[in-house]
C-alpha positions in Angstrom: 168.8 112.2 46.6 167.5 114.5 49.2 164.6 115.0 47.3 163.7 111.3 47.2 164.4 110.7 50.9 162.1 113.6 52.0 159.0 112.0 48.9 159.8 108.5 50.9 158.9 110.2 54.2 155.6 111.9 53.1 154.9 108.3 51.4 155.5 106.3 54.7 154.1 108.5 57.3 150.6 110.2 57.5 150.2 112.9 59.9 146.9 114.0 62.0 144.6 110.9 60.7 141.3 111.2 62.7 140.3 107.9 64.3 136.9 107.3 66.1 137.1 104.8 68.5 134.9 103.2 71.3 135.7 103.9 75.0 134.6 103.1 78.5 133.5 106.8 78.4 131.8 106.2 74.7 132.5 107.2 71.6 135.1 109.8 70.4 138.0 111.1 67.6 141.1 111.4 68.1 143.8 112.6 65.6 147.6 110.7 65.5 149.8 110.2 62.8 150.5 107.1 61.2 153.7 104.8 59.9 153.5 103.0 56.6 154.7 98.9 57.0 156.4 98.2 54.0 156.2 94.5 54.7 152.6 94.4 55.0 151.5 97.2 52.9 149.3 98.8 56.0 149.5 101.7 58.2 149.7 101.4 62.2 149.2 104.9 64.4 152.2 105.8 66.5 150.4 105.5 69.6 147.9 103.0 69.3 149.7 101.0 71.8 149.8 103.5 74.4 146.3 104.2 73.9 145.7 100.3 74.3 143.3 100.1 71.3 142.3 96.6 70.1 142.9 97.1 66.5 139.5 94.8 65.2 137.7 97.0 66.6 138.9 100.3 67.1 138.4 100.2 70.6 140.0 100.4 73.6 140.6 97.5 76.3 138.7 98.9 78.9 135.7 99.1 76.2 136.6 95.4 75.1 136.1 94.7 79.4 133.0 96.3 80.0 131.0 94.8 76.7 132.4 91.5 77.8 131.4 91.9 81.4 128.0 93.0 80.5 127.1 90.2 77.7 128.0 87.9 80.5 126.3 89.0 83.0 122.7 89.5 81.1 121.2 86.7 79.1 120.7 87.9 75.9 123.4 90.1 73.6 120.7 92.6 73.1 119.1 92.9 76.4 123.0 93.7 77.3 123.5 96.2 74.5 120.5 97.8 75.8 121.2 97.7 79.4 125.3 99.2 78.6 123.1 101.9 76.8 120.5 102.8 79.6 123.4 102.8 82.3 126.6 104.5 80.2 124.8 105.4 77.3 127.4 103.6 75.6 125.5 102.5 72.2 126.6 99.0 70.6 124.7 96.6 68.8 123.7 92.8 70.4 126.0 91.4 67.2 128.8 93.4 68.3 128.8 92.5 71.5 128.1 88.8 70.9 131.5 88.9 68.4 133.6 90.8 71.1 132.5 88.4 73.9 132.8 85.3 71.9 136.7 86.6 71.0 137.5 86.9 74.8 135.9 83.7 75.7 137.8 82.1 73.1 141.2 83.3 74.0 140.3 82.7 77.9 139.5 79.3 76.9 142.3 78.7 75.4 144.8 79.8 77.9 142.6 77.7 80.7 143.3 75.1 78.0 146.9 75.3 78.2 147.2 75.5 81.7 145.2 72.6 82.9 147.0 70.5 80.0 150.3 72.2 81.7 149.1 71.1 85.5 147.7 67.6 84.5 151.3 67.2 82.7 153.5 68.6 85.6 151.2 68.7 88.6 154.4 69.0 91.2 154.1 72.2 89.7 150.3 72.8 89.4 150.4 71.7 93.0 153.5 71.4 94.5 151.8 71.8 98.9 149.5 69.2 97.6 152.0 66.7 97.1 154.3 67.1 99.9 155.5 64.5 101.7 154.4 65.7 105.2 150.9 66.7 103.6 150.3 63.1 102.4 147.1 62.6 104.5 145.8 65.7 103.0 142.0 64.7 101.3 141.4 66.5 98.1 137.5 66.4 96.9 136.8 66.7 93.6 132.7 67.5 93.0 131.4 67.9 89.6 127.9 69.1 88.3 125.9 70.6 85.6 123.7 73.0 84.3 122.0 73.4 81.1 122.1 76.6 78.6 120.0 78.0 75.6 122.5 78.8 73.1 122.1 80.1 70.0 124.2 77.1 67.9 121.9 73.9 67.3 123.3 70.1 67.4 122.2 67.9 64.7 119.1 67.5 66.2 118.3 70.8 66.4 118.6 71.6 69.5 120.2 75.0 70.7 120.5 73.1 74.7 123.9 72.6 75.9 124.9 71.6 79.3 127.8 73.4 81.0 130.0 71.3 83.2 130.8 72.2 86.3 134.1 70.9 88.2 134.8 71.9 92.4 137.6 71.2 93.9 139.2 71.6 98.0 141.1 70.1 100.3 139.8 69.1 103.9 142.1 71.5 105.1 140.6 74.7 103.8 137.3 74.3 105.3 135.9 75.2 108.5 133.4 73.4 110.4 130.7 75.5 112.7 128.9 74.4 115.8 126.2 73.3 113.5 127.6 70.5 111.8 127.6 73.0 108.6 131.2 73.6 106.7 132.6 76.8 105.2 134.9 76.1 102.3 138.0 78.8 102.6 139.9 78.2 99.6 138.5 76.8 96.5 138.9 76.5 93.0 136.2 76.4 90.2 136.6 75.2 86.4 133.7 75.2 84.2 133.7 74.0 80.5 131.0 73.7 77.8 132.1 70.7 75.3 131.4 66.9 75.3 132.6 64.4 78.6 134.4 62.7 75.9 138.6 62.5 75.1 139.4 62.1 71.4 
């Protein structure tokens, strides 16, 4: 019986498996031993949560950041590869950036999602100073606009052109006018969204 316990133990955990993975800092190995799921038939490395890897892509979260923060600030997933390589020679392809940012923006999408559905639902709890009763003669402005973006997904007329809307929104009392005439808006709050005007 002994001898079955300790042939279970070498079956369900793997010790010093190397693992590259990508970094902030780049690329490099490290060696940790692993736990066998029985429900799922896969193993998970003991410390891949302290590490904080994202397990898609053998990476870690601040990697997972900085590719996400570059592809959005530089039009083009390869120009953005290229420019992560040239400042922290980090190399990573355009397509691998393009699937990492496209994963955070979705998941960022959705929890904006849920929380305007949440305020629009509730909002004495989006905005409970808002609605006050002493605060009734506050003015909220609501300013919407748009601007247009090459993507690289085309409509069925073949056009890769999207517009990205745009919403602004203040109350009178968090702005500041100068001498001028000319207002400084203290507290706002931006939403942008890229998707039809229309409500199913």
């Amino acid at each position: 019986m002994l001898q079955n316990m300790r042939q279970d133990t070498k079956k369900n955990k793997k010790r010093d498996q190397p693992l590259t993975i990508q970094t902030e800092y780049g690329t490099i190995t490290i060696t940790r031993n692993m736990d066998y799921c029985s429900f799922c038939g896969k193993l998970y490395g003991q410390c891949d949560e302290r590490l904080g890897l994202v397990r898609n892509h053998r990476a870690t979260r601040g990697f997972i950041q900085l590719v996400t923060y570059m592809a959005q600030l530089i039009p083009g997933f390869d120009n953005a590869a290229d420019a992560l390589k040239t400042l922290r020679h980090i190399e990573v392809s355009g397509t691998q950036m393009q699937v990492i940012s496209e994963e955070v923006g979705q998941v960022i999408f959705e929890q904006q999602q849920k929380a305007a559905e949440e305020a629009y639902a509730k909002p004495e709890r989006a905005a409970p100073a808002a609605l006050e009763k002493d605060k009734l003669d506050v003015v909220l402005y609501i300013m919407a606009d748009g601007s247009a973006i090459n993507t690289r997904l085309q409509d069925e007329n073949g056009s890769s052109w999207r517009e990205v809307k745009l919403g602004l929104t203040f109350l009178d009392k968090d702005m500041i006018h100068r001498k001028n005439g000319k207002g400084i808006i203290t507290r706002k709050e931006y939403v942008a969204y890229l998707g039809s005007v229309f409500v199913n």
